[in-house]
C-alpha positions as CSV (number, residue, x, y, z in Angstrom):
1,X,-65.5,-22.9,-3.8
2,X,-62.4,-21.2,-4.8
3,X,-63.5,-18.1,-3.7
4,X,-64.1,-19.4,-0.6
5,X,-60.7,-20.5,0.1
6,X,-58.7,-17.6,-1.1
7,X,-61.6,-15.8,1.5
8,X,-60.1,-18.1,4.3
9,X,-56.7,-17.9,3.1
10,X,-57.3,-13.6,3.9
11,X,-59.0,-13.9,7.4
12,X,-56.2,-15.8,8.0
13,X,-53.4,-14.0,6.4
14,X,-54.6,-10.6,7.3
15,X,-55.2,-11.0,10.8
16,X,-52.2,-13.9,11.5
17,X,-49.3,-12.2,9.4
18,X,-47.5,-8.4,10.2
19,X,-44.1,-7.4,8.4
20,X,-41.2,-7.7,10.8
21,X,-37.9,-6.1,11.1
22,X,-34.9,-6.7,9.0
23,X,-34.0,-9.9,10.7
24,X,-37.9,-11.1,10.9
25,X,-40.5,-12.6,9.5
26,X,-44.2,-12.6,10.0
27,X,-44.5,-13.4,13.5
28,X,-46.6,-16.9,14.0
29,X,-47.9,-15.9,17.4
30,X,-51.0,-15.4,16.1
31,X,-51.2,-18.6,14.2
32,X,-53.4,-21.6,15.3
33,X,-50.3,-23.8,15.9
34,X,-49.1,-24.9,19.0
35,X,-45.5,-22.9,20.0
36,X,-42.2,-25.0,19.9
37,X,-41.0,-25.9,22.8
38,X,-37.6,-26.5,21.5
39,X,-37.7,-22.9,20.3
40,X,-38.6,-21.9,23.4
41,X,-36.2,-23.2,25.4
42,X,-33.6,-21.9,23.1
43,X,-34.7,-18.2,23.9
44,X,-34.3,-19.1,27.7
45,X,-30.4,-19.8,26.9
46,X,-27.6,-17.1,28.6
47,X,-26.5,-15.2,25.9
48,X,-22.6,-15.4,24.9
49,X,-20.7,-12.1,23.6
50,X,-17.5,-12.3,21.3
51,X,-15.6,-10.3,24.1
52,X,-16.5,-12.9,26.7
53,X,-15.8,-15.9,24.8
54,X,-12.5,-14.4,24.0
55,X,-11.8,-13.5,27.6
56,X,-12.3,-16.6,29.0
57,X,-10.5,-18.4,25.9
58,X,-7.4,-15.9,26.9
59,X,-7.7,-16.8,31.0
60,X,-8.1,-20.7,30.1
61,X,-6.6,-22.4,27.0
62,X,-4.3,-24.9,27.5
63,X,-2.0,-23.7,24.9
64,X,-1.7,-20.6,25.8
65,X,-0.6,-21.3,29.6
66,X,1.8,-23.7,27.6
67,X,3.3,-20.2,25.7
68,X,3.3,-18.4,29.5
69,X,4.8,-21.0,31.3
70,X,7.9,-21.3,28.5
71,X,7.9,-17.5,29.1
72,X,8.5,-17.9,33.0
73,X,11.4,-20.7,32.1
74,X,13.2,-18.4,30.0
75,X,12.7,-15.6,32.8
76,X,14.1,-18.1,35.2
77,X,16.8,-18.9,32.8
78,X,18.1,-15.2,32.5
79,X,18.1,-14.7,35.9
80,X,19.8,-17.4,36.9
81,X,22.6,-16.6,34.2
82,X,22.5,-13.3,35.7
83,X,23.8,-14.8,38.8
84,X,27.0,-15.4,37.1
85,X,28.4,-12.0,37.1
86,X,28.7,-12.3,40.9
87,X,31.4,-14.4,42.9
88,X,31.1,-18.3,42.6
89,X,31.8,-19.9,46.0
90,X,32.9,-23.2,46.3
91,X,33.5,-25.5,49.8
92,X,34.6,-28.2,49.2
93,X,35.0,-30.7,53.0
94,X,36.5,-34.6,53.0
95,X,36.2,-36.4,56.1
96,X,37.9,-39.8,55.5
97,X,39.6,-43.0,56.7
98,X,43.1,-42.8,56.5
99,X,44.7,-46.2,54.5
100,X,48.0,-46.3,54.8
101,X,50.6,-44.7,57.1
102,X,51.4,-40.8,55.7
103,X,54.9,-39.8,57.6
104,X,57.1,-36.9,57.1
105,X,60.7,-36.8,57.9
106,X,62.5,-33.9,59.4
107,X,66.0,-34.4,58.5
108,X,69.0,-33.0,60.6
109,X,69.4,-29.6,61.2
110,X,65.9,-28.9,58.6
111,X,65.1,-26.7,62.0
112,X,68.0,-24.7,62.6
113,X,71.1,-24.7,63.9
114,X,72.0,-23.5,67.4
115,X,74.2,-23.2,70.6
116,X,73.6,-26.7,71.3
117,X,73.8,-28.4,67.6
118,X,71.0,-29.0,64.6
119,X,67.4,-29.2,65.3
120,X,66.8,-32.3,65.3
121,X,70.2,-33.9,66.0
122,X,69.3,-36.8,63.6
123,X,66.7,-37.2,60.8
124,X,62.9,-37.8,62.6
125,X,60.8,-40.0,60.6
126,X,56.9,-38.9,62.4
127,X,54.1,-41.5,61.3
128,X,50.6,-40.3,61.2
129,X,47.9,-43.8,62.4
130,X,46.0,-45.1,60.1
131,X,42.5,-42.9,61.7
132,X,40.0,-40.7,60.4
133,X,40.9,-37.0,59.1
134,X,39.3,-34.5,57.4
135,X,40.4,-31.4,55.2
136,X,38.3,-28.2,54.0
137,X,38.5,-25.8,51.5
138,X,37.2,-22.4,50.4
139,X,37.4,-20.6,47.1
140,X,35.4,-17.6,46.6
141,X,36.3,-16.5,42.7
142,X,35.0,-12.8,41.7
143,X,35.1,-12.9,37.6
144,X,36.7,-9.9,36.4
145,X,37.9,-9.9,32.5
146,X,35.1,-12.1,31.7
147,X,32.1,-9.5,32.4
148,X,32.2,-8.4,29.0
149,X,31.8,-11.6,27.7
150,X,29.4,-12.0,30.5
151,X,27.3,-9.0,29.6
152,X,27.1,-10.2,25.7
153,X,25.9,-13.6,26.6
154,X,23.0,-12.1,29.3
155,X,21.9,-9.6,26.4
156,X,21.5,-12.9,24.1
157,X,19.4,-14.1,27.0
158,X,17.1,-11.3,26.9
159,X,16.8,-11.2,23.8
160,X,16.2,-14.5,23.4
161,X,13.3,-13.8,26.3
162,X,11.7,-11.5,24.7
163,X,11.3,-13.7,21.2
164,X,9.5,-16.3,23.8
165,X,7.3,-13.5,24.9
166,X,6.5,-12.9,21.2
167,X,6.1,-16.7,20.6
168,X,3.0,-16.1,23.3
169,X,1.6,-13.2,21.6
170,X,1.7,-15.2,18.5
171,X,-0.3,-18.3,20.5
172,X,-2.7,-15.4,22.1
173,X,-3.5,-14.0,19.0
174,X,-4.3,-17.5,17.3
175,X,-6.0,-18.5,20.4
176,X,-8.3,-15.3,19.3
177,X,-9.1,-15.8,16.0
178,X,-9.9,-19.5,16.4
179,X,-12.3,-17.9,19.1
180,X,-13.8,-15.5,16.7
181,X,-14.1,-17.9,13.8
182,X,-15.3,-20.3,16.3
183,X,-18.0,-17.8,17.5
184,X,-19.0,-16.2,13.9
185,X,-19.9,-20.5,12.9
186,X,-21.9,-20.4,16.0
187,X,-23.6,-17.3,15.2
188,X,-24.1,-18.5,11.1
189,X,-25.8,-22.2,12.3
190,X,-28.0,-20.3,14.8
191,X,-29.0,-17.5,12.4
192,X,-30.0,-20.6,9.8
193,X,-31.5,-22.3,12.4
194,X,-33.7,-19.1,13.4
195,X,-34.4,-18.9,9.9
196,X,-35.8,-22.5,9.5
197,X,-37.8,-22.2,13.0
198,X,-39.3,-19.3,11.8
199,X,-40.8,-20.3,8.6
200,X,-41.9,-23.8,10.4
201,X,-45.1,-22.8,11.6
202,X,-46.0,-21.4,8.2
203,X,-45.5,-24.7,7.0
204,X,-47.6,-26.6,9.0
205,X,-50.4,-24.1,8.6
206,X,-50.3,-24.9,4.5
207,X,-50.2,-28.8,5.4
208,X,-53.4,-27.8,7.8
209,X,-54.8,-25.6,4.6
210,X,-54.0,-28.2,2.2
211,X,-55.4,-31.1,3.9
212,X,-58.8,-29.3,4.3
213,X,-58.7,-27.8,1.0
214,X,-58.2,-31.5,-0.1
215,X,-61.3,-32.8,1.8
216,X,-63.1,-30.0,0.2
217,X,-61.7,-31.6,-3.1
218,X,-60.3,-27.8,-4.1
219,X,-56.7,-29.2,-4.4
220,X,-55.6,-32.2,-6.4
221,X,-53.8,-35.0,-3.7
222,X,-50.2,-34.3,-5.8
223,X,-50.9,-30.4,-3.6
224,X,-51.7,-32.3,0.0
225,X,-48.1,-34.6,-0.6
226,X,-46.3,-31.6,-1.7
227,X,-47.0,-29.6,1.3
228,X,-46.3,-32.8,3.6
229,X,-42.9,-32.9,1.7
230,X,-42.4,-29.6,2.3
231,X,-42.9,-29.8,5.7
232,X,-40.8,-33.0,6.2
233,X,-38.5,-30.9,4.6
234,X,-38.3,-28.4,7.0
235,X,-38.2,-30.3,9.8
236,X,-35.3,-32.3,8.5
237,X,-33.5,-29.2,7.8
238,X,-34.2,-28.2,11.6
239,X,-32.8,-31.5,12.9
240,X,-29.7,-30.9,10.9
241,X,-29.3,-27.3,11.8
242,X,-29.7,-27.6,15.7
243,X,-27.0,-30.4,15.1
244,X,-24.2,-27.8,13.3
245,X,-25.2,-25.2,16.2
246,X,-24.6,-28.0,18.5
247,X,-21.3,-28.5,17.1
248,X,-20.3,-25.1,17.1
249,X,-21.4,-24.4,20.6
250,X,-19.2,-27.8,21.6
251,X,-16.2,-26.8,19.7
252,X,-16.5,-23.0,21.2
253,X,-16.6,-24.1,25.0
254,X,-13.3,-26.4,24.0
255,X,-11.7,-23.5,23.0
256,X,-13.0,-21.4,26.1
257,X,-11.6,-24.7,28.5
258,X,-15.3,-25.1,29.8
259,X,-17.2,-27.8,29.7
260,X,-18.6,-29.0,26.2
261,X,-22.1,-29.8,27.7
262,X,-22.8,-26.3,28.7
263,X,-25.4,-24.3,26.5
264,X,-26.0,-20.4,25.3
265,X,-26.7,-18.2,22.5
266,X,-24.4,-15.6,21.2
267,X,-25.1,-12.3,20.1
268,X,-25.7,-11.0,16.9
269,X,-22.6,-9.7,14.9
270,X,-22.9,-6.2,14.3
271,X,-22.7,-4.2,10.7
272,X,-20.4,-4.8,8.4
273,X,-17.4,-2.5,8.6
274,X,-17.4,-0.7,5.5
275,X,-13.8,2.1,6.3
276,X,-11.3,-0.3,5.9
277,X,-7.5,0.8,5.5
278,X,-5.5,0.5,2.3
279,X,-3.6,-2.3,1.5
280,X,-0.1,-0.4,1.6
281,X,-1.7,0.8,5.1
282,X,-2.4,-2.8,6.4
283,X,0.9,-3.9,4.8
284,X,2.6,-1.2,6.8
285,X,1.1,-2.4,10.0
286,X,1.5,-5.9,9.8
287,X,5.5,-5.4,9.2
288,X,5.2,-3.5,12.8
289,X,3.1,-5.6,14.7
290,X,3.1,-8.9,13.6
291,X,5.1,-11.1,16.3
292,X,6.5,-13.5,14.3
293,X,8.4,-10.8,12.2
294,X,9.1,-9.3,16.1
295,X,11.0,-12.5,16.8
296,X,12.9,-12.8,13.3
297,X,14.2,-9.7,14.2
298,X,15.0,-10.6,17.6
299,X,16.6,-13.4,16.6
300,X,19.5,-11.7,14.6
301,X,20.3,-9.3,16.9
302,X,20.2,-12.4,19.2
303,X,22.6,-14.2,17.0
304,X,24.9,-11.2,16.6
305,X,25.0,-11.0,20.8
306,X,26.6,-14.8,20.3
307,X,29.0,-14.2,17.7
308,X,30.8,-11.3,20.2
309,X,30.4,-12.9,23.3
310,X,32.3,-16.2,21.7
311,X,34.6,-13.6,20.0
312,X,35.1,-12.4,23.6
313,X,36.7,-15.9,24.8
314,X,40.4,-14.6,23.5
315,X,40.0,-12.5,26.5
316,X,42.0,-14.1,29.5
317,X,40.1,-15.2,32.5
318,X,41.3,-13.4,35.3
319,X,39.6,-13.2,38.5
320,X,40.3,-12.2,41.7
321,X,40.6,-14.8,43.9
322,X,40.3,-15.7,48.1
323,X,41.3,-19.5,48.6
324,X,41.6,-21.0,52.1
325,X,42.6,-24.3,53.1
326,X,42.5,-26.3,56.7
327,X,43.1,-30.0,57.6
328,X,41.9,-31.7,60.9
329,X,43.3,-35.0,62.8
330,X,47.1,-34.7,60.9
331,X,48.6,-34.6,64.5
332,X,49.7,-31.1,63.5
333,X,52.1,-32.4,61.0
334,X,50.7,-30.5,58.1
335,X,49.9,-27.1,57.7
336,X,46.0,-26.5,59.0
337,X,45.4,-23.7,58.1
338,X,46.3,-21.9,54.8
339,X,44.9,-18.7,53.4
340,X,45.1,-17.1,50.1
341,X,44.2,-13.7,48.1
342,X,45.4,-12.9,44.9
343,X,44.7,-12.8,41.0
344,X,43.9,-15.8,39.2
345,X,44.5,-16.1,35.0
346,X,43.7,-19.1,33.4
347,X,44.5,-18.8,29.1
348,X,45.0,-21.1,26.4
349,X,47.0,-19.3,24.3
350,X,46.6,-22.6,21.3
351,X,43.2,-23.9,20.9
352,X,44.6,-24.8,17.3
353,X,41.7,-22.5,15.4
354,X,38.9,-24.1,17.6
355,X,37.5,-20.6,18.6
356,X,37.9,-18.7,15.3
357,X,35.8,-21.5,13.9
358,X,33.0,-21.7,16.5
359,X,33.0,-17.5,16.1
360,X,32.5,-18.2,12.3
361,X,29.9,-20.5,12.7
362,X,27.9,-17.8,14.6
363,X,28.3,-15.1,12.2
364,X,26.7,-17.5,9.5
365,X,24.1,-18.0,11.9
366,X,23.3,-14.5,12.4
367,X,23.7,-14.2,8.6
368,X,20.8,-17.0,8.3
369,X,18.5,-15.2,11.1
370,X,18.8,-12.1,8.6
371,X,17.6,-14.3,5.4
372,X,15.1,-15.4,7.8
373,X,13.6,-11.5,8.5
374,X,13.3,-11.0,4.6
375,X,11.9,-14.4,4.1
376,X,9.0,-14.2,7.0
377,X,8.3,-10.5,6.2
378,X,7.7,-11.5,2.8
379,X,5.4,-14.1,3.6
380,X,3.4,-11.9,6.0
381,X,3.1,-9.6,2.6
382,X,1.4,-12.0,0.9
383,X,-0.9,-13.4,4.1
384,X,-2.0,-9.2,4.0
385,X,-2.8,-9.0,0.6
386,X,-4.4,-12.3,0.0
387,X,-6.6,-11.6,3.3
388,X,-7.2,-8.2,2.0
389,X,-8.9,-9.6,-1.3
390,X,-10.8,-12.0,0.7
391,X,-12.7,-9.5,3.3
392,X,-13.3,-7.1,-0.3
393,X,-14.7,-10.7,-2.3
394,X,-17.0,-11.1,1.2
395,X,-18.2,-7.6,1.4
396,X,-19.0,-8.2,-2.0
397,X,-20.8,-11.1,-1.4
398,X,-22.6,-9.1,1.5
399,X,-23.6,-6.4,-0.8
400,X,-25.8,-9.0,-3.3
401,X,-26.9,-10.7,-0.2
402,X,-28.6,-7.6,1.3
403,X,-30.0,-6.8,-2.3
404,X,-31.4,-10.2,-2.5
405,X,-32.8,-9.8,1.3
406,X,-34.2,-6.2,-0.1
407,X,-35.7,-7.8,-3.0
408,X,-37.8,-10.9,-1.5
409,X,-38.8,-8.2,1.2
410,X,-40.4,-6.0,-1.1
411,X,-41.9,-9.2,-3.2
412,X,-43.2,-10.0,0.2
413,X,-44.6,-6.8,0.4
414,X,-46.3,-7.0,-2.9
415,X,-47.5,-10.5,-2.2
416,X,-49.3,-9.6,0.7
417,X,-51.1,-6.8,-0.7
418,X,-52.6,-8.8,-3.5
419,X,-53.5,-11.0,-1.2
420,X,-55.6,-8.7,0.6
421,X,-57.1,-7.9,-2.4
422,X,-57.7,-11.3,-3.6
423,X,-55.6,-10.6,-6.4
424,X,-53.3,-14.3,-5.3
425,X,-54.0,-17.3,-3.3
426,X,-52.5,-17.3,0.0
427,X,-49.5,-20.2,-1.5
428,X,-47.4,-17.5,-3.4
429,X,-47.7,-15.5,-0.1
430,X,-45.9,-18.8,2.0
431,X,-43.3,-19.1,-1.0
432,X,-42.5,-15.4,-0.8
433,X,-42.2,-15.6,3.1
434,X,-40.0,-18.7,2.4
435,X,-37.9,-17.0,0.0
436,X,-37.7,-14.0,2.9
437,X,-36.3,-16.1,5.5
438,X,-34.0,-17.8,2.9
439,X,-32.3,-14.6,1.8
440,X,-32.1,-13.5,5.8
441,X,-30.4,-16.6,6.3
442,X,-27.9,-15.6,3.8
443,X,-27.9,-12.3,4.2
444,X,-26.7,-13.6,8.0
445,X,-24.4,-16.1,6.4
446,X,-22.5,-13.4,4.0
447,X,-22.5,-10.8,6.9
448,X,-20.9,-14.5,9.4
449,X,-18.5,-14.7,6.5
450,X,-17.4,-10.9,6.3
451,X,-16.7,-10.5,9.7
452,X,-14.6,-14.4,9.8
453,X,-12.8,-12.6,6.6
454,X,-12.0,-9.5,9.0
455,X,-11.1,-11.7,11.7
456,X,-8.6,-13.3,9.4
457,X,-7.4,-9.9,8.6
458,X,-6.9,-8.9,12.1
459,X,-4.7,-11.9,12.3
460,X,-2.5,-11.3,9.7
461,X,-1.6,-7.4,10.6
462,X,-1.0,-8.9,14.7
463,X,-4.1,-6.9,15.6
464,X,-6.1,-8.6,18.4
C-alpha cells in the first residue's frame, strides 16, 4: 500500500512538476486543479512602470501645483515690484457741489496803475455761486536717488523667488519618493501574493492526496486535518494578501491624482545596485544639490540684500517731477491751468534712531539665516549617513535572502530527485516547494526593501 502511494505521488510529481526560473515555482498547469480565476484576472491587469507612476504623480499631485502656483505668485510679485523703478503717475479729478460762496477781492490799484488812475478804482469783492466745479491734477514722478535702494530690494525679490522655486523642488522630490516607496509596497504585496497563489494549487493537490490516502487508510485522520489546515491557511493568507496589494494600489493612484478604483500591476524592480558611491562622495553631493540647503543659502544672501536696501533709506528721495493742475466752472477767477517741471526731495533728516535700528535688526537677521545654513547642512549630514547605513544593512539583508532562495532551490532540487527515485514521499517534496516560494517571497521582500532604502537615499543627496 505504501508503495503504491509513493508510485502515485511519482506519476504525479514527474509528469506535473518542472523547475522554474528564479522567480518560479513548479508550474501547476499540469495539475488536475481547476485554474484561479482571480489569478487570472490579475495577469489580464495593465502593467504600471515606476517612471509612469512618477510621471503622472509629477503632472497631477495636488501639492505640488500648490508649490508651482506659490512660484507664479512670487514671479508675479517681482514683477510687479519691478514696475517701481519706472515713473508713478497719479490723476487725481474732483467734480463737486460748491457749499458756500468762495470770493476773491481785487483791491485798488492790485492791477496797475495808469493814465487814467488804479485798476480797479476801488476794491472789487467777485463772488463765485454756490454750483458745481471741478479741478484735476497730474503728477508724473520719475524716482531718481532711490534706484539703488530700488535695485537692492528687487534683488531680495529674486532671491527670495528663487528659494520658492527650491521650496518646489523640495515638494517634487518628496512627491517622488513617496511615489517610489509607494510603488516598491505595491510591488512587495504582489510579489507575496504571487508567492502564495503559486503554491495554492500544490496545496489543494495534498488535501486531494490526503483525503484519498485516508480512505485508503494509509494516513492517520491527524494527516487529512493537517493538510485541510494547511490549506485553510493558504487561503487565508491569500485573502489578506490581495487586501495589502489592494491597499497599496489605492494609496498609489492617490498619489498619482487618479482614481482609487482603478487597477494594474507594476513591474518588477530590477537588480540590486551593487556600485554605490562613498559616503564622503554622497555627503559631497547632497551639500550641492539638496534644495533645502539651496534655500538656506538663498536666504542669507536674501537677508543681506535687506539690510543694504534699508541702509539705503538715508539716501534723500529725489525725483524728477512734471505736476499740472487745471480747475473748471471758477468763472475764471482762479488760475485753470498750472504746469510744473522740476526736482522734487523729500528727507527726514531726524527719524530719532528709527532707521539705524530697523538696519540692525536686519543684519541679525541675516546673521540668523547664516546659523541656519550650518544648522540645515548639518542635519542633511546626518540624514546621508544614516540612509547610507540603511541601504548597506538592506543589501545585507538581500545578500542572506538570495542565499536562503539559493539554498531551498537546491533542496528542491534534491527533493525532487529522490523522489523520482522513491527515495521520499511526495510530502517533503510540497514542503520543499513551500519553503521555495517562501524564500522567493523574501528574497522579493529584501530586494522591495533595498531599492525603498535607495530611494530614501536618492532623497537625501536631492537626486530625483
Amino acid at each position: 500500500m505504501q508503495r503504491t502511494f509513493r508510485t502515485a505521488c511519482l506519476v504525479f510529481t514527474v509528469g506535473a512538476l518542472t523547475l522554474g526560473a528564479r522567480s518560479q515555482t513548479f508550474a501547476p498547469s499540469a495539475l488536475p486543479i481547476a485554474p484561479d480565476q482571480s489569478a487570472a484576472r490579475e495577469t489580464n491587469l495593465p502593467q504600471l512602470t515606476l517612471d509612469q507612476a512618477v510621471e503622472q504623480a509629477i503632472a497631477n499631485n495636488s501639492n505640488l501645483k500648490t508649490a508651482s502656483l506659490e512660484s507664479r505668485r512670487a514671479a508675479d510679485e517681482l514683477a510687479a515690484a519691478r514696475t517701481r523703478r519706472l515713473a508713478n503717475t497719479q490723476v487725481t479729478a474732483l467734480g463737486a457741489q460748491l457749499l458756500t460762496k468762495p470770493s476773491v477781492t481785487f483791491p485798488a490799484g492790485s492791477l496797475g496803475v495808469y493814465g487814467s488812475g488804479p485798476i480797479p478804482a476801488t476794491n472789487q469783492k467777485v463772488e463765485i455761486a454756490r454750483k458745481p466745479t471741478g479741478t484735476v491734477n497730474v503728477l508724473v514722478n520719475q524716482p531718481l536717488s532711490t534706484q539703488y535702494q530700488l535695485h537692492l530690494q528687487l534683488t531680495a525679490l529674486s532671491l527670495g523667488l528663487e528659494g520658492t522655486r527650491e521650496d518646489e523642488e523640495r515638494a517634487r522630490l518628496e512627491v517622488v519618493d513617496r511615489v517610489r516607496r509607494a510603488y516598491y509596497t505595491v510591488v512587495e504585496a504582489q510579489s507575496t501574493l504571487d508567492s502564495l497563489q503559486a503554491s495554492l494549487p500544490y496545496y489543494r493537490e495534498s488535501r486531494r492526496l490526503a483525503s484519498e490516502n485516508y480512505r485508503r487508510e494509509t494516513v492517520l485522520e491527524s494527516d487529512l486535518l493537517n493538510a485541510d489546515a494547511q490549506l485553510l491557511n493558504v487561503q487565508n493568507a491569500i485573502s489578506d494578501a490581495e487586501d495589502r496589494v489592494a491597499s497599496a494600489e489605492e494609496q498609489l493612484n492617490d498619489l498619482m491624482a487618479r482614481d482609487i478604483h482603478i487597477r494594474f500591476r507594476v513591474a518588477s524592480v530590477g537588480e540590486a545596485d551593487t556600485d554605490l558611491p562613498t559616503s564622503e562622495e554622497l555627503e559631497a553631493t547632497a551639500l550641492q544639490a539638496r534644495p533645502d540647503v539651496k534655500k538656506a543659502k538663498l536666504q542669507v544672501r536674501q537677508a543681506g540684500y535687506d539690510a543694504r536696501a534699508k541702509l539705503a533709506e538715508y539716501i534723500p528721495d529725489i525725483s524728477l517731477a512734471f505736476d499740472y493742475y487745471t480747475t473748471a466752472n471758477y468763472e475764471n477767477i482762479l488760475p485753470s491751468n498750472i504746469g510744473t517741471l522740476g526736482l522734487s526731495l523729500r528727507w527726514e533728516p531726524w527719524d530719532w534712531g528709527r532707521k539705524r535700528h530697523e538696519y540692525q535688526a536686519k543684519k541679525t537677521e541675516e546673521e540668523q539665516a547664516r546659523v541656519g545654513v550650518g544648522a540645515t547642512e548639518r542635519a542633511v549630514l546626518l540624514e546621508v549617513r544614516d540612509a547610507h547605513r540603511q541601504l548597506e544593512n538592506a543589501r545585507r539583508q538581500l545578500s542572506l535572502s538570495e542565499a536562503s532562495e539559493r539554498a531551498a532551490r537546491q533542496k528542491l532540487k534534491e527533493v525532487q530527485e529522490q523522489v523520482k527515485h522513491e527515495a521520499a514521499l511526495s510530502r517533503a517534496l510540497y514542503q520543499a516547494q513551500s519553503e521555495l516560494a517562501a524564500a522567493d517571497s523574501q528574497n522579493q521582500q529584501a530586494l522591495t526593501a533595498f531599492w525603498k532604502a535607495r530611494a530614501d537615499l536618492k532623497k537625501v543627496i536631492g537626486e530625483q
